[in-house]
C-alpha positions as CSV (number, residue, x, y, z in Angstrom):
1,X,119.6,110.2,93.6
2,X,120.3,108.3,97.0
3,X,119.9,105.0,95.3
4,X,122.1,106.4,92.7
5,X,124.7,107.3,95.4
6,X,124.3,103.5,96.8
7,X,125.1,102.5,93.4
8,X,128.2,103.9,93.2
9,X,129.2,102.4,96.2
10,X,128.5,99.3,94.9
11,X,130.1,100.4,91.4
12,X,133.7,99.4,94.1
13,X,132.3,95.2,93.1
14,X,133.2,95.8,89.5
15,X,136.7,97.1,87.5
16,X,136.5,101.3,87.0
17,X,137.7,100.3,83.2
18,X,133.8,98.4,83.2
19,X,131.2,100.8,84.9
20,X,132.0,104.7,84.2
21,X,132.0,106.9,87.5
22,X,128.9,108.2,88.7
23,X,130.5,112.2,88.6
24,X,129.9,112.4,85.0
25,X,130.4,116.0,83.7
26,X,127.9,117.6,81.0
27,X,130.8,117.7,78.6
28,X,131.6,114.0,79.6
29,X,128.8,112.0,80.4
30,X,129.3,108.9,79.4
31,X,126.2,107.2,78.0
32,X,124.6,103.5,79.1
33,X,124.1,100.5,77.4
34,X,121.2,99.6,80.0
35,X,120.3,95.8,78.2
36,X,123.7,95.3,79.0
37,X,123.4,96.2,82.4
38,X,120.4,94.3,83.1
39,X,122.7,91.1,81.5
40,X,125.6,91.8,84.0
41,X,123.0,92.4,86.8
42,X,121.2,88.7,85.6
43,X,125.0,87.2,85.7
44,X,125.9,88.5,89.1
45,X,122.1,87.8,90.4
46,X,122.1,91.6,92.2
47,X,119.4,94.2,91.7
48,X,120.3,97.1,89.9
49,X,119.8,100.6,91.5
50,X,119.7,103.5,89.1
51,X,119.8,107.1,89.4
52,X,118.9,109.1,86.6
53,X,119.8,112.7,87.1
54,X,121.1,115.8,85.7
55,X,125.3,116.9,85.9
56,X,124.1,120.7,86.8
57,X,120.0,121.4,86.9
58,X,119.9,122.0,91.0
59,X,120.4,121.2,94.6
60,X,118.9,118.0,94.3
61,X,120.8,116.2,91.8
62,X,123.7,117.4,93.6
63,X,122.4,116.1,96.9
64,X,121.6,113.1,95.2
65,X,125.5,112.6,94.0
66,X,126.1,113.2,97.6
67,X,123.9,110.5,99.2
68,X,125.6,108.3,96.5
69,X,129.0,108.9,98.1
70,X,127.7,108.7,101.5
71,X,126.9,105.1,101.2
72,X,130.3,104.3,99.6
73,X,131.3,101.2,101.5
74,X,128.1,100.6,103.2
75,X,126.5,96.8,103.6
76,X,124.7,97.1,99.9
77,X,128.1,97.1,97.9
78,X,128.2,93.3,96.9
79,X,124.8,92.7,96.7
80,X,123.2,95.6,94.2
81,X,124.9,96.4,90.8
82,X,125.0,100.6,90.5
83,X,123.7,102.7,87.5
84,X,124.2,106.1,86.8
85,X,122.2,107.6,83.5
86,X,123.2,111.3,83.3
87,X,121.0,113.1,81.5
88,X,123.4,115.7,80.1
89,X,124.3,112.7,77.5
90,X,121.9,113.0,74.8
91,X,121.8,109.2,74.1
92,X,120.9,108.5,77.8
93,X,117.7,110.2,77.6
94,X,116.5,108.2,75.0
95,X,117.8,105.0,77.5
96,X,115.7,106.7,80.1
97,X,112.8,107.2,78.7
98,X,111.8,103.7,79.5
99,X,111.4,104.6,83.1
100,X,108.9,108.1,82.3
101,X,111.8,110.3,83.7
102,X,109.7,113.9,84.1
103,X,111.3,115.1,87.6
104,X,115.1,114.5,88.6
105,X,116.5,112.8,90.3
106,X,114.8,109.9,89.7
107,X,115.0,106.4,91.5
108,X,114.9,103.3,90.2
109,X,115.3,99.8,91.5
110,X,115.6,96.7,89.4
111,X,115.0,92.7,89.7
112,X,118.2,91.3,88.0
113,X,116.2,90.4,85.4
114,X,115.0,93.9,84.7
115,X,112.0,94.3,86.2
116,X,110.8,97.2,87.9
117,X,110.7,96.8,91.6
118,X,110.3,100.6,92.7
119,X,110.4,104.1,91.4
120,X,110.8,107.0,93.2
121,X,110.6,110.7,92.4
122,X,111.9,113.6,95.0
123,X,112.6,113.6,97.5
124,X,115.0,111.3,97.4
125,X,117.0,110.9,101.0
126,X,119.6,107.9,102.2
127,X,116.6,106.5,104.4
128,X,115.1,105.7,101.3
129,X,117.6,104.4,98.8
130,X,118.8,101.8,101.8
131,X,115.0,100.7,102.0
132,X,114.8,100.5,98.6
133,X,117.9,98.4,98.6
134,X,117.0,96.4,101.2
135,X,113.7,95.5,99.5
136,X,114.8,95.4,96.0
137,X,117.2,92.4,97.8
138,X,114.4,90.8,99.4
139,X,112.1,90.7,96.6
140,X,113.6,89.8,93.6
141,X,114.4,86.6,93.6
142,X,110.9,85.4,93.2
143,X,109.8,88.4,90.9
144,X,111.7,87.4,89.1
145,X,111.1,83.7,89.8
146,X,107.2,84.7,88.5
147,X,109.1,86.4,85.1
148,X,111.2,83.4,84.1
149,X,107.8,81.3,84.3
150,X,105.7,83.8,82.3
151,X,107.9,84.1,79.9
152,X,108.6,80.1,79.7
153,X,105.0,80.0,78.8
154,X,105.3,82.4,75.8
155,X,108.4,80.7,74.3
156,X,106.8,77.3,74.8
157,X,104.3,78.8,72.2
158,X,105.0,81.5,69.9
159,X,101.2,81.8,69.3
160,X,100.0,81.4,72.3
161,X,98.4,84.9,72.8
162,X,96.6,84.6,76.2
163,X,100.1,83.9,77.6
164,X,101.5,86.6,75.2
165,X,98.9,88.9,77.6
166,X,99.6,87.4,80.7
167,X,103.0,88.5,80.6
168,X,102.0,91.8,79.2
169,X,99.9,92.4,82.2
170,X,102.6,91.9,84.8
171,X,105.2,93.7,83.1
172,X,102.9,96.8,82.7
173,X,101.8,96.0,86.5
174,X,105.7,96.5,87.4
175,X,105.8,99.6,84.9
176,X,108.1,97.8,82.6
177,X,106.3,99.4,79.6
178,X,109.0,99.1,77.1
179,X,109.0,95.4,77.5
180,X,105.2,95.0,77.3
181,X,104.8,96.5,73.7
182,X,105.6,94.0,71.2
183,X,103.5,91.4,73.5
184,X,100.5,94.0,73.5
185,X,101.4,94.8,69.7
186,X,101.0,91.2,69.1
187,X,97.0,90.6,70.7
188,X,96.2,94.0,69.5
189,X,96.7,92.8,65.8
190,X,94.7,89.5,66.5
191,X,91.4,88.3,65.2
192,X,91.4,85.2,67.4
193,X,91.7,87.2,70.5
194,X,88.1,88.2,72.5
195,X,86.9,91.6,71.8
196,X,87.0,92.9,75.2
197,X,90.9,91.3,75.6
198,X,91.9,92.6,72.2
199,X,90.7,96.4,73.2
200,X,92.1,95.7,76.4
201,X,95.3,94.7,75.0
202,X,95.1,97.5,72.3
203,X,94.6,100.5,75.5
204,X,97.5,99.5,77.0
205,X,99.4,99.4,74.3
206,X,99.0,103.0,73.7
207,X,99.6,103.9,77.3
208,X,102.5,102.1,77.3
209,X,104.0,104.1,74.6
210,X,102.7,107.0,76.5
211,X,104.9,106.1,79.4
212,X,107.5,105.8,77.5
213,X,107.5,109.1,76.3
214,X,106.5,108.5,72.7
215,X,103.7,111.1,72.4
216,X,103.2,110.3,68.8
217,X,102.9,106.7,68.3
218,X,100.8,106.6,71.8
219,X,98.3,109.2,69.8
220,X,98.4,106.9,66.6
221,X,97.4,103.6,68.7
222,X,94.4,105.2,69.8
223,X,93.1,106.8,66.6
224,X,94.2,102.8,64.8
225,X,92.0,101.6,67.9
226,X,89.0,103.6,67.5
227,X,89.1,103.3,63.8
228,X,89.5,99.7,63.5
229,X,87.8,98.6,66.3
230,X,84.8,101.0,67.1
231,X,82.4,99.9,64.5
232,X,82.1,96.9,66.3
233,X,82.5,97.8,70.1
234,X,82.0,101.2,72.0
235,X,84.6,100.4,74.8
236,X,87.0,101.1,71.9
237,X,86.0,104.2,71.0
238,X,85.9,104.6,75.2
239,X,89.6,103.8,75.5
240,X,90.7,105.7,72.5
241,X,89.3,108.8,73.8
242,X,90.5,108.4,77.1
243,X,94.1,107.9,76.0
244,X,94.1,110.3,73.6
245,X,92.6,112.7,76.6
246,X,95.0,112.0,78.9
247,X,97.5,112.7,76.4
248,X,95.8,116.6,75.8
249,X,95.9,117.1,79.8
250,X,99.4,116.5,79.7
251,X,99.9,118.4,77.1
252,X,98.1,121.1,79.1
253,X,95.6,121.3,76.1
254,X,92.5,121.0,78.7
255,X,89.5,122.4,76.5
256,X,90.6,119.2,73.8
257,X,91.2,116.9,76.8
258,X,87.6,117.8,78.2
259,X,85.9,116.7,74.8
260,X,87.8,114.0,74.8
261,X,87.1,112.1,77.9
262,X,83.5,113.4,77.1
263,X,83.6,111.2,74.0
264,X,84.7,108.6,76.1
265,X,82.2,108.4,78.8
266,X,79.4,109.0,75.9
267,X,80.3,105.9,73.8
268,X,80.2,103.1,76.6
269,X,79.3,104.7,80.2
270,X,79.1,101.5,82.0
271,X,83.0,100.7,80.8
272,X,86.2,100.8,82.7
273,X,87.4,103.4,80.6
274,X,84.3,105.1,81.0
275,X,84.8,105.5,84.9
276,X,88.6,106.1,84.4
277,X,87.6,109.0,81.4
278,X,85.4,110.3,84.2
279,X,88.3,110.6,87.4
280,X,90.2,111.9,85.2
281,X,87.9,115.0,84.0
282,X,87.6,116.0,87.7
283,X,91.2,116.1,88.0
284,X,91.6,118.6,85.0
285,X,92.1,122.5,86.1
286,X,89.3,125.0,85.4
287,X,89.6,126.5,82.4
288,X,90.8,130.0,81.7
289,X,87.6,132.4,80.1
């Protein structure tokens, strides 16, 4: 919510008529086009710093609102570009779902480009929306420097897939999850890639539409990857199971989560997922007899 308060202060480099006020209401909250954000905020070369809160759930979003004015007119103003996604809009919590928004206020800071640079749940205070200003500043230049060159690589060559998953990887490294799916979708589907890149790639992919918050199509992934893929190598079986049991412990459904990273561990022990299926069990709650 600070950063979100910071934003609005910067919201002073662009006309009101263009960027809607960060006091949104719940009866008028005005929703964001964030892709066209991220294009201004490419433009203008500034981060973006966005708040993604609620009009009326608690002291903290209002705290938040209040950091936001607090910084009104600080050094940040012509350097970040401001973002406000109010929940209390229906159509901005599909928009935010792209940043796994489960506690408000949320904090986010942006490369120009889009990419993730920080995110920060409560608590959110003024000390840390200026650091994360200040940083954001600092580092995305040649974040983003790295993104234009990973993406130069793809659009050099449509097919090329190991640059298709090179990309993948450091947009899921940044937690830019939306923008790694059609790039994991694509060496997922592939014969020609390697088995242990092509599970791999397939995993992630179903994480990612975990972190997005599509429950579903992140459970679908991982039943397509252990069908397809399973007759011929355990660690798919291993990362289906984990996925789908990480999905069951969120869903507090522990007894199914349980047997599921069991299933895991069983079909390739020595495996990544294997290890991660086996954190992740000792992490679960006891169960209730």
């Amino acid at each position: 919510m600070m950063i979100l308060a910071v934003a609005a202060s910067l919201a002073g480099c662009r006309q009101e008529a263009d960027r809607p006020s960060p006091r949104g209401t719940t009866n008028n909250a005005p929703a964001v086009d964030l892709d066209a954000e991220i294009s201004h905020a490419t433009k203008t070369q500034r981060p973006l710093v966005v708040l993604i809160t609620e009009t009326e759930p608690g002291a903290a979003d209002t705290q938040a609102r209040g950091l936001l004015e607090d910084t009104t007119g600080d050094g940040p103003r012509d350097r970040v570009t401001p973002v406000l996604i109010d929940l209390a809009n229906s159509r901005n919590r599909a928009t935010a779902a792209c940043f796994h928004f489960t506690e408000m206020p949320l904090l986010v800071c942006l490369s120009p480009a889009g990419v993730i640079l920080s995110r920060d749940e409560p608590p959110i205070t003024k000390d840390l929306v200026r650091k994360r200003i200040e940083q954001g500043v600092r580092l995305a230049p040649e974040v983003d420097k790295e993104f234009a060159s990973l993406q130069g690589a793809v659009a050099k060559n449509a097919n090329d897939l190991a640059a298709k998953l090179k990309l993948a990887d450091f947009l899921i490294a940044h937690q830019n999850a939306r923008e790694a799916i059609p790039l994991l979708a694509a060496v997922a589907a592939s014969d020609a890639v390697e088995m242990k890149d092509r599970v791999r790639a397939w995993v992630e992919l179903a994480r990612a539409h975990f972190w997005v918050l599509e429950s579903e199509k992140c459970r679908h992934v991982a039943k397509d990857l252990i069908a397809t893929l399973g007759p011929k190598s355990p660690e798919a079986v291993a990362g289906g199971n984990l996925v789908l049991g990480l999905q069951e412990a969120r869903s507090k459904r522990i007894a199914l989560a349980r047997r599921e990273f069991a299933a895991a561990i069983a079909a390739a022990p020595q495996s990544v997922y294997a290890k991660q299926a086996t954190e992740a069990v000792a992490k679960l709650p006891m169960e209730v007899k």
